[in-house]
C-alpha positions in Angstrom: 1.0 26.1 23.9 -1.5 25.2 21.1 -4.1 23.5 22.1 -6.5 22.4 18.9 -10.3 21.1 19.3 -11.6 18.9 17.2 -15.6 18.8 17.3 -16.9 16.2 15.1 -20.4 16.8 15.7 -23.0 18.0 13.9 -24.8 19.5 16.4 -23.1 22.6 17.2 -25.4 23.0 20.4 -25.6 19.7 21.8 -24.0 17.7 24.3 -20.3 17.3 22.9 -20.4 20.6 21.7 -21.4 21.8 24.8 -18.7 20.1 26.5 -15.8 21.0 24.3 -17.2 25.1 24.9 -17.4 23.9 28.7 -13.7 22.5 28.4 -12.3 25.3 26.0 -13.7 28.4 28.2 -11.6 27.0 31.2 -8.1 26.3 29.5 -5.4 28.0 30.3 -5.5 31.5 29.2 -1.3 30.7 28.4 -3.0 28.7 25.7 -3.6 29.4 22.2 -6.9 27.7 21.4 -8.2 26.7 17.4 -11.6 25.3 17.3 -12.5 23.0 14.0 -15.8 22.2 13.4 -15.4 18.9 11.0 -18.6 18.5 10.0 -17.7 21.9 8.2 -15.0 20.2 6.4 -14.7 19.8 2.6 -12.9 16.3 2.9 -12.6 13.3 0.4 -12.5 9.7 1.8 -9.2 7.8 2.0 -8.4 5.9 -0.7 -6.4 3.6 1.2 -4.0 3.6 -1.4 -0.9 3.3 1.1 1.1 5.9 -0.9 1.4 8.1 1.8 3.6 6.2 4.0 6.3 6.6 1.4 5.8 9.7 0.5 4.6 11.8 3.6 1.7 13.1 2.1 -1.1 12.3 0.3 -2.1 11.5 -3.4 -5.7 13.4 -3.2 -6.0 16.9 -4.5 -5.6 19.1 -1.3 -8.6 19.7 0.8 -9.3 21.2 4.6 -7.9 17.1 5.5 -4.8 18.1 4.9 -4.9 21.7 6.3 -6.3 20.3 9.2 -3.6 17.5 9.4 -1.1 20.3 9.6 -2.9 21.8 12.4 -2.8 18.4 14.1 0.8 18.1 13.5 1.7 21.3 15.3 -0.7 21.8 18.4 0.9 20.8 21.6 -2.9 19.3 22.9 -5.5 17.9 20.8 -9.0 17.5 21.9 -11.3 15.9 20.2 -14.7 15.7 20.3 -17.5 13.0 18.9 -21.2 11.7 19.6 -21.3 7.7 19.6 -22.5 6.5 16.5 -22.9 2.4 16.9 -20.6 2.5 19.3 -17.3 4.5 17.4 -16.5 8.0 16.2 -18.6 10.2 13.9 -17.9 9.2 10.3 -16.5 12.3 9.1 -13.9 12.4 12.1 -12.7 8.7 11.3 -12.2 9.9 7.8 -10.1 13.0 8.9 -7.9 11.0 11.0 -7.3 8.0 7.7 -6.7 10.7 5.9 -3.6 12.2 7.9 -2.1 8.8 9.0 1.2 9.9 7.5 1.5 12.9 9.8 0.5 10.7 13.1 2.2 7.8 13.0 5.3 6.7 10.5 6.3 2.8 9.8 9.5 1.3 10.6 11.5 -1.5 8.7 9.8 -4.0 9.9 5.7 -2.3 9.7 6.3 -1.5 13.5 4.3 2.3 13.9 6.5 5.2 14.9 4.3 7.9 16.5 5.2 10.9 15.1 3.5 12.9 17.8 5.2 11.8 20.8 4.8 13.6 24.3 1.9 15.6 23.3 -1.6 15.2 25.2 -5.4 14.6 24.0 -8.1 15.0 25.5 -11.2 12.3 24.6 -14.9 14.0 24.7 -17.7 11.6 23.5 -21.6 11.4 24.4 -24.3 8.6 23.8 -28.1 8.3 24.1 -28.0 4.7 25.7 -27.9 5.4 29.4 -25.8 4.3 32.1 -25.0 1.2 33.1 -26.0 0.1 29.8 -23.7 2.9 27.2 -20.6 0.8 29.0 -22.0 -3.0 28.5 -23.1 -2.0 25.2 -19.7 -0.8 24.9 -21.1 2.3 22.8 -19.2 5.7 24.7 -17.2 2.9 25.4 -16.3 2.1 21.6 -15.8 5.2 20.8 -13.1 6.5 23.6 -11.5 3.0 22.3 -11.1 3.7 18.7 -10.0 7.3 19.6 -7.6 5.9 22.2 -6.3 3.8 19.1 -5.6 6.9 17.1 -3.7 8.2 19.9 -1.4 5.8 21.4 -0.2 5.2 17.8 0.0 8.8 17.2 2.2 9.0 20.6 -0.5 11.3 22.3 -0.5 10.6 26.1 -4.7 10.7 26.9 -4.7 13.2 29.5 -8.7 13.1 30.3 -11.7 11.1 28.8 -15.4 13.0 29.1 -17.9 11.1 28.6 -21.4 11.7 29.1 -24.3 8.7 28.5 -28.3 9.2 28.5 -27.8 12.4 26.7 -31.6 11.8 24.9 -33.3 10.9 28.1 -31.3 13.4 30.1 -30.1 16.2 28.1 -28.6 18.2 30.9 -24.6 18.1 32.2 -24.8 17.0 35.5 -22.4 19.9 37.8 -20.0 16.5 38.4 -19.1 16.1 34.6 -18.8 20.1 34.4 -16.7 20.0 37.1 -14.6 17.1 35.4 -14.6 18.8 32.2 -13.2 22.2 34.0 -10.6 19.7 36.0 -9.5 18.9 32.4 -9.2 21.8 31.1 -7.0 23.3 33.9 -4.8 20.4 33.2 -3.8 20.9 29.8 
């Protein structure tokens, strides 16, 4: 199985990073892991130009988007990986996932989505500085495993875990329970 993490973080030593190593060192050794820093990434914002849904690919020159959209396509697992920023996604994660629509989901007759990745599994990995109780009412990790979740039902990914880890600026450190969960996770997949 392929399994492909997504860390769209900046911080390649902080929380969700962490977590995603944490979750990666304990998968399966059956599986064949890829690790994609996006922040890394040389990608141009959607246009929004619709094209694509006709024509199964997209209308920008070709840039690590689309060589990572045809990583997506073919893992078996897909973990992804953001910090809460005003309660969604890192921005350069939300513009990799506009920009390979076309490969996640397809449009029937009637605009209905087709997920075009059905029966696979994702796994949701997110961290905020508001702590708990208040990251949930705030709805900031909150927003951001629901906007991910979005991506993924459409895509026809079934979400096999969510990580999630609030307080991160006041409390810095994984707590052994969410390593524990993270390691439950990744045994999973």
């Amino acid at each position: 199985m392929k399994t492909l993490i997504l860390n769209g973080s900046p911080r390649k030593n902080g929380t969700v990073s962490k977590l995603l190593h944490t979750l990666a060192d304990n998968v399966s050794i059956k599986n064949e892991i890829e690790w994609i820093d996006v922040y890394d990434l040389n990608i141009k914002p959607c246009l929004g130009c619709m094209k694509c849904r006709d024509t199964h690919e997209c209308v920008l020159p070709v840039d690590d988007g689309q060589k990572v959209g045809e990583k997506m396509g073919k893992a078996d697992v897909l973990v992804i990986g953001s910090p809460t920023y005003w309660g969604n996604m890192s921005g350069v994660l939300k513009i990799l996932f506009e920009r390979n629509v076309y490969r996640l989901m397809g449009e029937g007759k009637h605009g209905i989505p087709i997920p075009l990745q059905k029966g696979k599994k994702a796994v949701i990995v997110t961290a905020c500085t508001t702590p708990a109780p208040f990251s949930y009412l705030f709805k900031q990790s909150r927003g951001t495993v629901h906007a991910i979740k979005e991506i993924l039902k459409y895509a026809g990914y079934k979400t096999a875990a969510k990580i999630i880890k609030a307080g991160s600026k006041s409390k810095p450190e994984i707590s052994n329970g969410l390593i524990k969960k993270t390691i439950r996770a990744a045994k999973s997949l």
